[in-house]
N, C-alpha and C positions, 0 to 999 in steps of 0.2 A: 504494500500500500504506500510506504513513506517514495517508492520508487516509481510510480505512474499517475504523474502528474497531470498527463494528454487523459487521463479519467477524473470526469469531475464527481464528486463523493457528495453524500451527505448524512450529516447523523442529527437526529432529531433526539433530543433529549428533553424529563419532564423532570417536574419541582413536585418534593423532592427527588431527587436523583441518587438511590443507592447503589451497593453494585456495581455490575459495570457501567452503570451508569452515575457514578459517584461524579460530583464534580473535579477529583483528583482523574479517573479513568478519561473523563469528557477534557481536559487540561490535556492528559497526556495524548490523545488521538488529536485529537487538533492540532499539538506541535507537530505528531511523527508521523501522521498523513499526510501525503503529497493533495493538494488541490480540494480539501474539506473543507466543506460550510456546516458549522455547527447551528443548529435552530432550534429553539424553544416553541414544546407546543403546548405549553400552558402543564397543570397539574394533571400528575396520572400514579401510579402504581403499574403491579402485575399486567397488568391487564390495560395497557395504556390504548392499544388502539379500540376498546370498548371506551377508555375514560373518553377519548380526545380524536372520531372518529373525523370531525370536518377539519379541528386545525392540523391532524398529520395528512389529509386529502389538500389543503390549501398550500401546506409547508411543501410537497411531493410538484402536486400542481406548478408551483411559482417557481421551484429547482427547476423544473422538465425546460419551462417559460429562458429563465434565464441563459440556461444552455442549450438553445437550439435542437431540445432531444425531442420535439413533439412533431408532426407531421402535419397536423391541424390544431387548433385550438383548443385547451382542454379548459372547460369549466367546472367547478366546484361548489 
């Protein structure tokens, strides 16, 4: 990962964030991924995409937007 840059990444993280989602784990991918955008999708647990099903759909959606990965227009 810290070596393909020409891939653009993203990791979604929720508050709190334990595990590998700890703010220490979320710190360290950010430094040693090449080309990562970390984004907050608001509060969640276990089960984040039940907690936060439109902002990790908006968070996804605007990555695809930013990096020319979509072929038409994605709405959310």
């Amino acid at each position: 990962m810290a070596e393909s840059a020409e891939v653009p990444k993203l990791l979604m993280r929720v508050e709190p964030g334990v595990g590998l989602g700890s703010p220490e784990v979320i710190a360290w991918a950010a430094k040693t991924f090449a080309a990562v955008e970390v984004e907050s999708v608001g509060p969640g647990a276990h089960h984040s995409p039940e907690d936060q099903p439109d902002a990790i759909g908006q968070a996804v959606a605007s990555w695809l937007r930013r990096h020319a990965l979509v072929a038409r227009p994605v709405t959310v």
